[in-house]
C-alpha positions in Angstrom: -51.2 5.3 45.2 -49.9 4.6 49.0 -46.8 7.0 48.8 -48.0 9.6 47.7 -49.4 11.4 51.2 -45.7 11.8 51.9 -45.2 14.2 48.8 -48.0 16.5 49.8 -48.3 16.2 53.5 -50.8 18.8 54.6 -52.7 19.5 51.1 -56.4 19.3 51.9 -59.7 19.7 50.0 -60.6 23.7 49.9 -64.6 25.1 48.9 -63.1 26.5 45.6 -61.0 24.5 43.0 -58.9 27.6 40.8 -57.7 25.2 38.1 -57.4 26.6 34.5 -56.1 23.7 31.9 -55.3 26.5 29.0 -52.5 27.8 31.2 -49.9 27.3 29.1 -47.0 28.7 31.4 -47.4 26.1 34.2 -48.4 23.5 32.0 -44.5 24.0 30.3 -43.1 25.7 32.9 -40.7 22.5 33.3 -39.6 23.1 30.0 -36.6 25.4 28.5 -37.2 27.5 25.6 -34.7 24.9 23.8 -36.8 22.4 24.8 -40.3 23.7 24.3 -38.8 25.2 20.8 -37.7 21.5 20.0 -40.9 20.1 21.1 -43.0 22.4 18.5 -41.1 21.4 15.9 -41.4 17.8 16.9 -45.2 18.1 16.7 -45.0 19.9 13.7 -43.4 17.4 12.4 -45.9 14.6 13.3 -48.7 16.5 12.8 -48.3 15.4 9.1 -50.4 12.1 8.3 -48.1 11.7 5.1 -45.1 11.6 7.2 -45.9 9.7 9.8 -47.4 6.5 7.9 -44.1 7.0 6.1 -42.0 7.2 8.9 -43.1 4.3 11.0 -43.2 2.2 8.0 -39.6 3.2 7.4 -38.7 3.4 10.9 -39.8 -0.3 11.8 -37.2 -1.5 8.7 -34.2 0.4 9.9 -35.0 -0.9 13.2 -34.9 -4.2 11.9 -32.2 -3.6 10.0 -30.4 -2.6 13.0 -29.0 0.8 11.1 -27.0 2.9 13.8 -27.8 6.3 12.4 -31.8 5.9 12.7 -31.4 4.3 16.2 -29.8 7.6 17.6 -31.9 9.9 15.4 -35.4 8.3 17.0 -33.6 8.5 20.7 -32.6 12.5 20.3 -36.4 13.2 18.8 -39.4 11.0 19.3 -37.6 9.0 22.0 -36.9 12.0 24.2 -40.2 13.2 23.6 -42.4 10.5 25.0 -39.7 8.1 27.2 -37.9 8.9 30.0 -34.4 6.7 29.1 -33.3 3.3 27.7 -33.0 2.2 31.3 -34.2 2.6 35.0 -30.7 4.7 36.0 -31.1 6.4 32.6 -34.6 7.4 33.6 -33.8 9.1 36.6 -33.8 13.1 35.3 -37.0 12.8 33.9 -38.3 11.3 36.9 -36.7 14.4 39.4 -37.5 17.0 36.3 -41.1 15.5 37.4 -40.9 15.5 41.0 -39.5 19.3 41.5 -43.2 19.9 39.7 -44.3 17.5 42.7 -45.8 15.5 39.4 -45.2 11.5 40.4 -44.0 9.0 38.0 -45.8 5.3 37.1 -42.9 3.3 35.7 -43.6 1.1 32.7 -41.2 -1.4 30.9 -41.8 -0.8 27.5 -40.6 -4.0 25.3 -44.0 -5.4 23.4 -44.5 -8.2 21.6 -43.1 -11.3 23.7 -43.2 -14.6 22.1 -41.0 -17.1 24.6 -40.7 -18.2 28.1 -37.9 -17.0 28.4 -39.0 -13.1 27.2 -41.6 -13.8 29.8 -39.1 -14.0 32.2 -37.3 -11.1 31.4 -40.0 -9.2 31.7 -40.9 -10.7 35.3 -37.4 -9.6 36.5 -37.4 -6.2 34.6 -40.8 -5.0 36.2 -39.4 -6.8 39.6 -36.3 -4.7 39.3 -38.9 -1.3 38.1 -40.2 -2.1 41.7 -37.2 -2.5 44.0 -35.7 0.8 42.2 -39.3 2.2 43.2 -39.1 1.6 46.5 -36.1 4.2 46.6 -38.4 6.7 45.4 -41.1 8.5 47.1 -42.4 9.7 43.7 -42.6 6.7 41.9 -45.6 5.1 43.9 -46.7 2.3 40.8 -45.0 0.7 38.1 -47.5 -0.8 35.4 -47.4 -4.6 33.3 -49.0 -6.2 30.7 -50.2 -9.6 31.2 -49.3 -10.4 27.9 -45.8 -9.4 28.0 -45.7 -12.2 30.9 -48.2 -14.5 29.4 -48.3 -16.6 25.9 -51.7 -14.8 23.8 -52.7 -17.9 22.5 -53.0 -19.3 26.1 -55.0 -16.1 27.1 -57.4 -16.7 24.5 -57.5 -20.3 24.8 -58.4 -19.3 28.9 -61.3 -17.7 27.5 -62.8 -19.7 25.4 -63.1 -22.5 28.2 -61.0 -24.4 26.6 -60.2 -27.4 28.9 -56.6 -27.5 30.0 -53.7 -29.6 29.0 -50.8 -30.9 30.8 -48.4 -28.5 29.0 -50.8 -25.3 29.3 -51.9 -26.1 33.3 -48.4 -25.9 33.5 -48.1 -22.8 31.7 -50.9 -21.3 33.4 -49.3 -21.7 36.7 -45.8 -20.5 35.8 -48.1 -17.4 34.5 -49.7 -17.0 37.8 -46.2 -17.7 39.4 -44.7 -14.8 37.7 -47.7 -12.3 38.5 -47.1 -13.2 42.0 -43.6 -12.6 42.4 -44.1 -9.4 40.9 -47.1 -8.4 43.5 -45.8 -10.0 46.5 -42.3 -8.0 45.8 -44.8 -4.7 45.4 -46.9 -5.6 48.4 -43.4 -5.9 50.3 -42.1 -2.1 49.3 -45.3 -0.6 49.1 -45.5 0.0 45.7 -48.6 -0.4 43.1 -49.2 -2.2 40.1 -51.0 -1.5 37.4 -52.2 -4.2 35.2 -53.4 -2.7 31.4 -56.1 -4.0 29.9 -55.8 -5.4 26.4 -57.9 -7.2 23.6 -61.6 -8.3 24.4 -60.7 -11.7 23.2 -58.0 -12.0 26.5 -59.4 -9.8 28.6 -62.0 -11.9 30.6 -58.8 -14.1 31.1 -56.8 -10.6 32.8 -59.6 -9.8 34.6 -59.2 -13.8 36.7 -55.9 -13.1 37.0 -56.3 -9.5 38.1 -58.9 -10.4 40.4 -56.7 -13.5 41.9 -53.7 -11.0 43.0 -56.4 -8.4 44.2 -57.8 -11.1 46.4 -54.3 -11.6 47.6 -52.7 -8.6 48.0 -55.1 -5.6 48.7 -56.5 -6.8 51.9 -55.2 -3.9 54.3 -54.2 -1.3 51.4 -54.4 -0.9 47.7 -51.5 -3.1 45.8 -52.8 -4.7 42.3 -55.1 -2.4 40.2 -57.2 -4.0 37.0 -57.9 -1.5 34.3 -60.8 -0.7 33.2 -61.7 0.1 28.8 -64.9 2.8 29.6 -65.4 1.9 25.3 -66.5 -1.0 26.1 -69.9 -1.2 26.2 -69.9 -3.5 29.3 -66.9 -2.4 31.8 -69.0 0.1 33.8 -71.4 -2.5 35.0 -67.9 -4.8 35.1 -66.7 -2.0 37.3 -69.7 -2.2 39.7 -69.5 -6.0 39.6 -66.2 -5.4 40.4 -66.7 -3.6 43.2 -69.4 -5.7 45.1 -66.8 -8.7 44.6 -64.2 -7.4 46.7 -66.8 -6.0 49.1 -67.8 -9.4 49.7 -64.1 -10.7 49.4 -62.8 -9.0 51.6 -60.4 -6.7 50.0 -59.9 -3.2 48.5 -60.5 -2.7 44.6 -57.9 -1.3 42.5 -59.1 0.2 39.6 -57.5 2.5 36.5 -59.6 3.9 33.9 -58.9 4.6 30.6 -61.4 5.3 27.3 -59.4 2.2 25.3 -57.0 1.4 22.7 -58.0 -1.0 21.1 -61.1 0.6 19.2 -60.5 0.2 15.5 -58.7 -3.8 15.5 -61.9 -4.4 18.1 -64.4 -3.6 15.6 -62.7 -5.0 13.0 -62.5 -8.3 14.4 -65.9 -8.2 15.4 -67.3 -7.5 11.5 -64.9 -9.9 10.6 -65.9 -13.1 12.7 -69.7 -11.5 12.6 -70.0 -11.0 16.6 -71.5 -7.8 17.7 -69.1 -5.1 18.3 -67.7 -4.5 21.8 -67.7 -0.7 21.8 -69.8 2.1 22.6 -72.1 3.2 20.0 -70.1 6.8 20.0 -68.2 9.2 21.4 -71.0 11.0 23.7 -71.6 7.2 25.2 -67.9 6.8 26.1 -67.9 10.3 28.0 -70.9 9.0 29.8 -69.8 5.9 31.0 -66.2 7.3 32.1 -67.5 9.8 33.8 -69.9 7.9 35.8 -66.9 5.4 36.4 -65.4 8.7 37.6 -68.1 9.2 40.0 -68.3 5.9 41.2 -64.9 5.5 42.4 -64.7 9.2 44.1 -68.3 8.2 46.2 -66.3 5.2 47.5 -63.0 6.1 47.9 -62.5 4.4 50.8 -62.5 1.6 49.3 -61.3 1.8 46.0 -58.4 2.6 45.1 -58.5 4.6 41.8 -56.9 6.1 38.8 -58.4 8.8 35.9 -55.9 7.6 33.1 -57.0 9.8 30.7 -56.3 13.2 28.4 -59.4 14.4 28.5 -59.9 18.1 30.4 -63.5 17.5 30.8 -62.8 14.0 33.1 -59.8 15.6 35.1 -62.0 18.5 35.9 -65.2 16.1 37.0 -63.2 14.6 39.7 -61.2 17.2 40.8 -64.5 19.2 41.2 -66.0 16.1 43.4 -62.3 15.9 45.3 -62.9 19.8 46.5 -66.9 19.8 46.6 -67.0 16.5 48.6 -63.7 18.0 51.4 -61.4 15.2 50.4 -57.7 15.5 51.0 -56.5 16.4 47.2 -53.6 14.3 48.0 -55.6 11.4 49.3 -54.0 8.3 48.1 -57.1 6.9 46.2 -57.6 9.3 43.9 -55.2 9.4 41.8 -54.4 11.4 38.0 -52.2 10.2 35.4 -51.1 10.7 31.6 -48.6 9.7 29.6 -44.6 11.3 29.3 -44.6 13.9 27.2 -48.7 14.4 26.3 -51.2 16.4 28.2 -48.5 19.0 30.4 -51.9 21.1 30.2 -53.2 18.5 32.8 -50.8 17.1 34.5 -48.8 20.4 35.6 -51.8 22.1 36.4 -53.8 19.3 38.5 -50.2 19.0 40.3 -50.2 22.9 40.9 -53.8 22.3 42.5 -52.2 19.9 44.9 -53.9 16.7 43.6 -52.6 13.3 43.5 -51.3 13.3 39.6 -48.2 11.1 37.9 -46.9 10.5 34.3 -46.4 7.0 32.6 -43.2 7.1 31.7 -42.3 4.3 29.2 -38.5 2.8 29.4 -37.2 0.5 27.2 -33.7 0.0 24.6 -35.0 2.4 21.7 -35.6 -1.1 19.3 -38.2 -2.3 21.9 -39.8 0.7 22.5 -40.4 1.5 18.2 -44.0 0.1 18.4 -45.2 2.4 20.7 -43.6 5.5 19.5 -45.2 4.7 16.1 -48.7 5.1 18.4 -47.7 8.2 20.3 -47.1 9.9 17.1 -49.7 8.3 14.8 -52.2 10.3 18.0 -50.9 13.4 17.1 -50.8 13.7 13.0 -53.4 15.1 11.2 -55.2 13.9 7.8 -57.6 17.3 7.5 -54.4 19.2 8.3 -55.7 20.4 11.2 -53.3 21.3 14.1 -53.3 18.7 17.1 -54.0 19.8 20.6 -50.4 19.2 21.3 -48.9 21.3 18.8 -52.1 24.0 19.7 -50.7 24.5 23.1 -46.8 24.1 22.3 -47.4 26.9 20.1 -49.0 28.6 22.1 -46.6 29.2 24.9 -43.8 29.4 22.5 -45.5 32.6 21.2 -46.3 33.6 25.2 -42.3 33.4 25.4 -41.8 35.3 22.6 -39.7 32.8 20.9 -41.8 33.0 17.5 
């Protein structure tokens, strides 16, 4: 993320990393007692399978039902929690809340679902307009898209298969292709990133073309476009070398945010369905493996690519930070690069930003109806069907106790 060397102008690499992710007082420390107080009951609240299933069930029909009352009850609860506003302006106190923790912000349009040329074009402008509001902002260095919020999913999948193109979908393709270059040729202009997000398996051969095309374009002197990579996949760490020998002999600089996935149970579900072997990793243990030596990868040449740890896990935050400091690497250098989502993992985030490294949250913007969907998957992460409590709610509670506020 290019901007960021002018938020932490001086922070180097020092022999011994002090970074302790159970600190609960930095982690919340952006946080009033109203606010954490509200937060743990929040989690509480979601920690409850029961509820939740019954909530977002409910939740989507009011929604739908456009009922006034459940609209504003979402936006002062679950809204608050994990978006920053209905709108860019809106946005803007969460995103200086963030930046007086010198925590950076990667700005994501939240509407899902698209269906028509003309949502496809909304989109396109919103993320355009996410960018030029960006530019104003030394801590909002990337904004992030979905191809399929700018692209049909039938046209994706059809791009795939090798389906041979028609008039009406070479067409399509190339408005597709129009609209992902407006939107990277505007970033390339303000220096700002963007971050593509991976999706499905089915479409994602198809993102990784079009990925690849505005890489080729755009990250010749710096690091613009960014393709993201599932580390659950079986194959994306050898697609991440691949990857990275492309641009080598391209001539360009690879982008590249990693994540563990999404997608995992409709992925292997489809695959027992259609009787194709599934495209995850046998288990857990092989995940952490491969996303660690994706981790490692990208830190040994960081001069040339351009990367991201996406993820919540303490164990890969602490593997590159530990490279960062044990190889002398600026902790601000714009390459390496920490991020996790508004309102999730503050034991991360505010602590890697203490440390002085490169970290940012995603925060999600959206009108509260468009945004519904993935609420519904921020709080079905933290409920509970053994009753246990959620890391979220652990470490809440934690630091409301250290306040003496229980």
């Amino acid at each position: 993320m290019e901007k960021t060397q002018a938020i932490a102008e001086g922070m180097v690499g020092e022999d011994i990393l002090q970074i302790n992710f159970s600190n609960t007082e930095i982690a919340f420390a952006h946080k009033t007692d109203a606010e954490l107080k509200k937060a743990a009951w929040l989690f509480k609240m979601m920690n409850k399978a029961w509820l939740v299933n019954m909530g977002s069930e409910l939740g989507l029909l009011a929604i739908r039902l456009r009922l006034p009352f459940v609209e504003t009850i979402v936006k002062n609860t679950i809204f608050e929690q994990f978006c920053g506003g209905t709108t860019l302006l809106e946005s803007m106190p969460s995103i200086d809340q963030l930046a007086k923790f010198n925590t950076l912000t990667i700005l994501d349009y939240g509407a899902e679902a698209k269906e028509t040329e003309e949502d496809y074009n909304h989109t396109m402008k919103e993320t355009i307009r996410s960018i030029e509001f960006a530019k104003h902002n030394d801590f909002v260095p990337v904004v992030s898209a979905k191809i399929s919020g700018l692209a049909r999913f039938g046209l994706l999948e059809s791009l795939q298969k090798g389906e041979p193109f028609t008039d009406a979908t070479r067409q399509e393709y190339k408005v597709v292709l129009k609209r992902m270059d407006a939107i990277c040729h505007v970033a390339c202009t303000h220096g700002v990133g963007v971050f593509f997000d991976a999706e499905e398996s089915w479409i994602q051969d198809s993102i990784d073309h079009l990925v690849t095309v505005m890489m080729r374009r755009y990250n010749r002197e710096k690091v613009v476009v960014y393709n993201t990579f599932q580390l659950y996949r079986h194959d994306r760490l050898q697609f991440l070398f691949d990857s990275y020998q492309l641009a080598k002999r391209g001539g360009y600089k690879l982008g590249a945010k990693m994540v563990r996935g999404a997608y995992m149970d409709k992925e292997r579900e489809r695959a027992a369905e259609l009787g194709y072997p599934s495209p995850i990793q046998p288990n857990k243990e092989a995940t952490d493996d491969a996303f660690n030596t994706a981790i490692r990868f990208c830190v040994d040449h960081y001069e040339e690519i351009g990367s991201c740890n996406a993820s919540h896990n303490a164990a890969s935050a602490r593997l590159q930070a530990e490279l960062i400091v044990e190889k002398g690497i600026p902790r601000n250098h714009p390459h390496l690069n920490f991020c996790q989502l508004y309102g999730m993992s503050d034991h991360l985030t505010f602590n890697l930003a203490k440390a002085g490294f490169n970290v940012a949250k995603y925060v999600v913007y959206g009108q509260v109806k468009e945004v519904v969907p993935y609420l519904i998957r921020r709080a079905q992460e933290n409920s509970s069907v053994t009753g246990d409590m959620s890391r979220e709610l652990e470490l809440v509670t934690k630091e409301v106790k250290r306040r003496g506020l229980a």
